[in-house]
TIMI-2910 file (N, C-alpha, C, CB; in pm, 1 decimal, decimal comma, always signed):
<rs>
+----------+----------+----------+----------+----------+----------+----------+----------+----------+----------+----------+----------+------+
!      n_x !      n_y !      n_z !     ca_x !     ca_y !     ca_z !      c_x !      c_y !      c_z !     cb_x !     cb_y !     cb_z ! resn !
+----------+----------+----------+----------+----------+----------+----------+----------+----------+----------+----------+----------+------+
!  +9437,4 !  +6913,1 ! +16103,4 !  +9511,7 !  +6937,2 ! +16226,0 !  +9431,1 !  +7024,8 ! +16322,2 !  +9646,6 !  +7002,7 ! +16194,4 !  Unk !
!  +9377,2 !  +7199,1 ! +16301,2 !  +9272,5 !  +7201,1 ! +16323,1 !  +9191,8 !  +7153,8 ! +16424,3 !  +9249,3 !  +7176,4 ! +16250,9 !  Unk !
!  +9097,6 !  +7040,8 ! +16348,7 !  +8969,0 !  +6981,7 ! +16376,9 !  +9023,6 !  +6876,0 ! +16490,6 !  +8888,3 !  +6911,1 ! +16233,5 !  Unk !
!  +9099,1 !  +6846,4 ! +16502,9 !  +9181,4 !  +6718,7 ! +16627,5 !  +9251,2 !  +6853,5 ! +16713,9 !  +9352,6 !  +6564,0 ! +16534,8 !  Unk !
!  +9309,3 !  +6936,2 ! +16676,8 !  +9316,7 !  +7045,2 ! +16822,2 !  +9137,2 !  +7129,0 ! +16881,9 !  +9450,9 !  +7216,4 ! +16754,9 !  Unk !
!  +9064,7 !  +7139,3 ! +16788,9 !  +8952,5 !  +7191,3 ! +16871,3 !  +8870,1 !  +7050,7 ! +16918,6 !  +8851,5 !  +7305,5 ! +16775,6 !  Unk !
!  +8870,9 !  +6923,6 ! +16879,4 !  +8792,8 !  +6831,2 ! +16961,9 !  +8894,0 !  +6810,3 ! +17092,6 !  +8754,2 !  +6681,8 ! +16874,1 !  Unk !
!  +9025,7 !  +6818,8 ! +17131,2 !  +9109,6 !  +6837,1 ! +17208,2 !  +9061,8 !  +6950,2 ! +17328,9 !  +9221,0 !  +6866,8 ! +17126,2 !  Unk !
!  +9065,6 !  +7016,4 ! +17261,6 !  +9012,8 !  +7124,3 ! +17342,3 !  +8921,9 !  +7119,4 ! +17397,1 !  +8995,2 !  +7214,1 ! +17299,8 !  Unk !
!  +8710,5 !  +7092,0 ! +17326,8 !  +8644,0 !  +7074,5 ! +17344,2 !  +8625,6 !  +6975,7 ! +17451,6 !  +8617,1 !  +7078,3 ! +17259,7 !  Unk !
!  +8693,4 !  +6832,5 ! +17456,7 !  +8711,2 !  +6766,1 ! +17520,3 !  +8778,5 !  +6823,1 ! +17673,3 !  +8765,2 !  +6688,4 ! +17441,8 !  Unk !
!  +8869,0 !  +6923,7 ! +17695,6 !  +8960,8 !  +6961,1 ! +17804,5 !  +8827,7 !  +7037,5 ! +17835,3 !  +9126,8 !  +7042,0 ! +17779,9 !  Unk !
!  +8784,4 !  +7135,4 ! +17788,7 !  +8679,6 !  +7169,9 ! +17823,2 !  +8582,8 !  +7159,9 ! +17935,9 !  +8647,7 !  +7145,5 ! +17756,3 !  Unk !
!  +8532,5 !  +7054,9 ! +17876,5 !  +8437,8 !  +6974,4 ! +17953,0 !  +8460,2 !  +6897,0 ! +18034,1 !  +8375,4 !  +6915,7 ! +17899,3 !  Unk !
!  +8603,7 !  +6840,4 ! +18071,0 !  +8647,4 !  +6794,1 ! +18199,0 !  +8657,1 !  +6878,6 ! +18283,5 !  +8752,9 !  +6736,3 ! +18201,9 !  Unk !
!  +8720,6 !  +6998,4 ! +18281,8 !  +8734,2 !  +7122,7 ! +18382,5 !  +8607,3 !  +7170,3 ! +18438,2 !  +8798,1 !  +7246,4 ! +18314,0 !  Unk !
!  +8533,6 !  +7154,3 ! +18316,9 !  +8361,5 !  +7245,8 ! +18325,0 !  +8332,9 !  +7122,6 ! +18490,8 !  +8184,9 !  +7199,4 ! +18101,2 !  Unk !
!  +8343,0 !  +6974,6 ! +18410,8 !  +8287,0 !  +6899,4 ! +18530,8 !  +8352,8 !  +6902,1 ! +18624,5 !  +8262,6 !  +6778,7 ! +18520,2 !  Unk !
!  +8490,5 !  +6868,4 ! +18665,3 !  +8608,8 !  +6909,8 ! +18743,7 !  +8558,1 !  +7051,6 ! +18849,3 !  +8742,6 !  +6952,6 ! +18621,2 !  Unk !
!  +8533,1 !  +7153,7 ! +18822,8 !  +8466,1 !  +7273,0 ! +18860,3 !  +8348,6 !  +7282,2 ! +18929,2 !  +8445,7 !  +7334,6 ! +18766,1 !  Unk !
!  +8253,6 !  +7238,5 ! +18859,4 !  +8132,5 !  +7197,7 ! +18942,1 !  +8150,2 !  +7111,5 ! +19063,8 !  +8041,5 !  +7126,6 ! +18858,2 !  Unk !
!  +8181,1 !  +6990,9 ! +19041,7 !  +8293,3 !  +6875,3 ! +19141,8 !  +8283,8 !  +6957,8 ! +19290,1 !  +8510,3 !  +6867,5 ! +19070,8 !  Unk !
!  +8440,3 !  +7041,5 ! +19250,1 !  +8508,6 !  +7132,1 ! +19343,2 !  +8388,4 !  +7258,9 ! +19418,7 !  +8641,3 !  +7210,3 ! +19241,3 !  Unk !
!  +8356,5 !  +7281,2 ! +19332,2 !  +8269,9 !  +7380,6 ! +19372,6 !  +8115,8 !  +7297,4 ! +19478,3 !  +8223,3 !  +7465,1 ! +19207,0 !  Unk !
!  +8077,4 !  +7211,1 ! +19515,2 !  +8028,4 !  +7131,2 ! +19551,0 !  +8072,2 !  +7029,1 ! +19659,6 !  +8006,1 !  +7100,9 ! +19463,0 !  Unk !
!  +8215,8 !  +7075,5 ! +19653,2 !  +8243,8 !  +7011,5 ! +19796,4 !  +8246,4 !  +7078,4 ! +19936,8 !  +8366,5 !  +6959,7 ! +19790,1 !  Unk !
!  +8262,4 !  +6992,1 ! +20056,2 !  +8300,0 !  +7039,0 ! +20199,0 !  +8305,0 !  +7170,2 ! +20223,7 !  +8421,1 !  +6996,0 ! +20239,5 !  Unk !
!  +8469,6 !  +7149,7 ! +20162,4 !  +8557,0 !  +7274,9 ! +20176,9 !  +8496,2 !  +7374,9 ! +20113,7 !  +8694,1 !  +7264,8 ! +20124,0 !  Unk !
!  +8470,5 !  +7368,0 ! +19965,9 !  +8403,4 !  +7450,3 ! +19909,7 !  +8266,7 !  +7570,9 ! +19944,6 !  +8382,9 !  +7373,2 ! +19840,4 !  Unk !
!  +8231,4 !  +7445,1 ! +20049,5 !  +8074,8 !  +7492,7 ! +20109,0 !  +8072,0 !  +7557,5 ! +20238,4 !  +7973,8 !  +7367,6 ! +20131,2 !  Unk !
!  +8210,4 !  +7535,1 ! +20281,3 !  +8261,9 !  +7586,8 ! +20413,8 !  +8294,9 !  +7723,4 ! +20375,3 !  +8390,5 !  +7505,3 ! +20478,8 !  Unk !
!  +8398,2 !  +7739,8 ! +20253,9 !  +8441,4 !  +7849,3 ! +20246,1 !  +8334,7 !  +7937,6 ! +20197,0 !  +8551,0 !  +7846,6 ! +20178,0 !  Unk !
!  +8255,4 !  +7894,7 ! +20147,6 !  +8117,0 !  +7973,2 ! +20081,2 !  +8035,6 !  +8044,1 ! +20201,4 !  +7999,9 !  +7851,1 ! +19998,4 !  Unk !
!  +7997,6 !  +7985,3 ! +20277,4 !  +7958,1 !  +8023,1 ! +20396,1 !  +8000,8 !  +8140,3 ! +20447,7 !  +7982,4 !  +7939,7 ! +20472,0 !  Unk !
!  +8159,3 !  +8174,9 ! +20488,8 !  +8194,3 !  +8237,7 ! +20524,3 !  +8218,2 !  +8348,1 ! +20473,5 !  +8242,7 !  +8198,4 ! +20558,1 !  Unk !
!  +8277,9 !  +8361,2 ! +20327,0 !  +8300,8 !  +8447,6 ! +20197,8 !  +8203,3 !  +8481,2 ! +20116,6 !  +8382,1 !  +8394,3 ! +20114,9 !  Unk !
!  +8078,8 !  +8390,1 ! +20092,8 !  +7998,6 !  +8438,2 ! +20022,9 !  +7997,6 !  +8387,9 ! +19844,8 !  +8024,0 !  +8575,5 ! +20055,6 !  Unk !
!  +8144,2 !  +8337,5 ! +19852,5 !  +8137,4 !  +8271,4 ! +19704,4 !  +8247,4 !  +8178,0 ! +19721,4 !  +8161,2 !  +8378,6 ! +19565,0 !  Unk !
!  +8231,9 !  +8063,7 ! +19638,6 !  +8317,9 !  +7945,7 ! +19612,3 !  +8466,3 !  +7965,2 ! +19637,9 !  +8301,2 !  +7903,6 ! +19471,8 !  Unk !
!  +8537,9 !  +7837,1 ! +19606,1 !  +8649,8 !  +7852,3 ! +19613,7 !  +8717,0 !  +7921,8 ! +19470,3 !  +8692,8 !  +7726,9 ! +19656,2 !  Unk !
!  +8863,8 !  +7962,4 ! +19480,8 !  +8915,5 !  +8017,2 ! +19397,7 !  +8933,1 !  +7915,0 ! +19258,9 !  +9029,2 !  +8070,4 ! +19462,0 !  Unk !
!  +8981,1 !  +7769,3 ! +19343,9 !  +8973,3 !  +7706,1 ! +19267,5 !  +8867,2 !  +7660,0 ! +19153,2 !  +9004,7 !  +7652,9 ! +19322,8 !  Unk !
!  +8821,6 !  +7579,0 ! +19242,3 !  +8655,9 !  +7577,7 ! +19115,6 !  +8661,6 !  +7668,4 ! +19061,0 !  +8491,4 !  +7584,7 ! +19160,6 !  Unk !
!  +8626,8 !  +7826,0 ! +19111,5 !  +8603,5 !  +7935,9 ! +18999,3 !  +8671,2 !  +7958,8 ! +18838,7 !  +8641,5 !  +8052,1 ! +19068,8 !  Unk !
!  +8859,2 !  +7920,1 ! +18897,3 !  +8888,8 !  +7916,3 ! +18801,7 !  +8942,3 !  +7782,5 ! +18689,2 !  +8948,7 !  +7997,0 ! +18830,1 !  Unk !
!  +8879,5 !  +7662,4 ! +18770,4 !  +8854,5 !  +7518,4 ! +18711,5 !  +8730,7 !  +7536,4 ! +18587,2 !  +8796,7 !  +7402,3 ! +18851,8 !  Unk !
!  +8606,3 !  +7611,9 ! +18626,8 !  +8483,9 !  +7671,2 ! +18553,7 !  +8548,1 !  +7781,4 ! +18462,8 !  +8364,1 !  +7737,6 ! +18662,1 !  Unk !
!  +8646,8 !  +7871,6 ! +18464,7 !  +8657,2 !  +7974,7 ! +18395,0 !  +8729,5 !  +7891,9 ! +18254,5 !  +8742,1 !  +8098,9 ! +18479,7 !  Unk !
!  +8861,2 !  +7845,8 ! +18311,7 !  +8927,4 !  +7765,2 ! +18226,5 !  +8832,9 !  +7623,8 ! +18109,9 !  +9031,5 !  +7704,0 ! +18340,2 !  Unk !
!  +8753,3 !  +7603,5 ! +18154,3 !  +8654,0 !  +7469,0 ! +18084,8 !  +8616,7 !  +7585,1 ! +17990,9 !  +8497,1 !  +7368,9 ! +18192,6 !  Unk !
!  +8511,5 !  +7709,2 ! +18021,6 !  +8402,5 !  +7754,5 ! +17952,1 !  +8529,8 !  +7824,9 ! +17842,3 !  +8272,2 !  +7863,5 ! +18050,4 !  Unk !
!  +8620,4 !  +7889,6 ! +17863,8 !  +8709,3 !  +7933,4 ! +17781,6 !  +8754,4 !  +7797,2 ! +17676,2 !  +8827,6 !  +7999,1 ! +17874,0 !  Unk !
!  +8817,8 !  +7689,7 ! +17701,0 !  +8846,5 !  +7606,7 ! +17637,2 !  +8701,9 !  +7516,7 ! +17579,5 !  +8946,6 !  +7544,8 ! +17717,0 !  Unk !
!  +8669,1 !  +7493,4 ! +17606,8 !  +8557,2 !  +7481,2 ! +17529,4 !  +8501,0 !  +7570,6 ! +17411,2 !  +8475,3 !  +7477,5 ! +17611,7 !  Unk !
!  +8492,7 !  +7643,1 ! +17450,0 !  +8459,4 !  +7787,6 ! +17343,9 !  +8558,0 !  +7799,2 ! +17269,3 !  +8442,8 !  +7938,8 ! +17409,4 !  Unk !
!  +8715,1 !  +7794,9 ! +17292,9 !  +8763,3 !  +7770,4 ! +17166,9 !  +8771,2 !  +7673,6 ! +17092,4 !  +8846,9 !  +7793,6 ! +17161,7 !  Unk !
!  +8782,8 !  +7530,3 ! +17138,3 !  +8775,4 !  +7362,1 ! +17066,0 !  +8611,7 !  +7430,7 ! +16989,0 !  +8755,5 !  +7163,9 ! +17229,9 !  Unk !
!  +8544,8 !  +7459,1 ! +17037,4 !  +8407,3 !  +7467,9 ! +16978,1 !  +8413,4 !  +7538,8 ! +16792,0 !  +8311,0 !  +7585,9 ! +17102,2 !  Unk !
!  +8470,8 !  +7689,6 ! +16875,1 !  +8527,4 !  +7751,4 ! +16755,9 !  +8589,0 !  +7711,6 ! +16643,8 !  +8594,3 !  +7813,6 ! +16784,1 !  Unk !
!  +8710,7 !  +7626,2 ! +16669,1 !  +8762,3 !  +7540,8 ! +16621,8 !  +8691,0 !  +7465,3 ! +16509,0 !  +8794,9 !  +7479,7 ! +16713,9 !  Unk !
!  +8657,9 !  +7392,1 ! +16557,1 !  +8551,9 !  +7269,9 ! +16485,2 !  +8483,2 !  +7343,0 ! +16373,2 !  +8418,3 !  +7201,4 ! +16599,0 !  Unk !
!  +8367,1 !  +7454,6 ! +16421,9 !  +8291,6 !  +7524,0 ! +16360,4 !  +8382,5 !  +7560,8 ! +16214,7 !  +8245,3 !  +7640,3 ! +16457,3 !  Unk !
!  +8455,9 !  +7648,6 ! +16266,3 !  +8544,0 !  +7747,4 ! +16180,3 !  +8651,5 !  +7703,0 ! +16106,3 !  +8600,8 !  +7843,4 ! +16256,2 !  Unk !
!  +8661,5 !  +7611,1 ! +16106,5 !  +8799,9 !  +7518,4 ! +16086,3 !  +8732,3 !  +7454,7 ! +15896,9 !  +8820,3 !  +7339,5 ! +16265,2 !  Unk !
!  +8833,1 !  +7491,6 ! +15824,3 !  +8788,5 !  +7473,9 ! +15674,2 !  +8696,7 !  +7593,6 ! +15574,1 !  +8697,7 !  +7344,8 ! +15683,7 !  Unk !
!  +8669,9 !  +7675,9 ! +15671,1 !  +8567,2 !  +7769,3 ! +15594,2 !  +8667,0 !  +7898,0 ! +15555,7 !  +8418,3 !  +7820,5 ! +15702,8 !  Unk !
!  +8734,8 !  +7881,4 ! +15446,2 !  +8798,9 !  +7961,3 ! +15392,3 !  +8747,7 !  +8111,0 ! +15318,1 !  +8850,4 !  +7882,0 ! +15322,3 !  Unk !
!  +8607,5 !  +8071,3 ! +15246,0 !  +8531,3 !  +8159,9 ! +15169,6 !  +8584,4 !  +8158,2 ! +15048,0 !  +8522,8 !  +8288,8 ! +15218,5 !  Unk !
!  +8676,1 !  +8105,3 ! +14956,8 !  +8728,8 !  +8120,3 ! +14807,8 !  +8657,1 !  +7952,1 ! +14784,4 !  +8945,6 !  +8150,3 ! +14781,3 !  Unk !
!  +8692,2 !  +7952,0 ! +14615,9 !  +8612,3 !  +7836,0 ! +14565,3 !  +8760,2 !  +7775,7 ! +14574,2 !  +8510,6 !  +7842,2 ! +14403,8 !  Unk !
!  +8802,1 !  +7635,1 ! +14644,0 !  +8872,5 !  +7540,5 ! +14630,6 !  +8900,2 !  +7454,1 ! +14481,4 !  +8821,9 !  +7474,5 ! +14723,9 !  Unk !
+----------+----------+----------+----------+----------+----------+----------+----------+----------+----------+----------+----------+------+
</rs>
């Protein structure tokens, strides 16, 4: 159960991660950059949300079964 919630994750991840970049790379984005000095709020937190979810699906996967006792 686990290992199908962190590839879940991993997967959400990496849509946001790309989703983020996307956003962060557009028009508007480049307009508001200009003026502010950094991206939109969005992207920022489209990128925050991926690298977080990712990192846990990742975790997940990794860590998922390693109990340390002999089965």
């Amino acid at each position: 159960m686990n290992k199908m919630l962190g590839i879940a994750l991993l997967v959400v991840g990496v849509i946001l991660l790309v989703w983020g970049v996307n956003a962060s790379e557009s028009v508007g984005s480049k307009i508001s950059e200009t003026f502010t000095g950094s991206p939109t709020d969005k992207s920022i937190w489209l990128i925050i949300g991926g690298v977080v979810s990712g990192i846990t699906g990742a975790g997940l996967l990794i860590f998922t079964g390693r109990h340390g006792g002999a089965a």
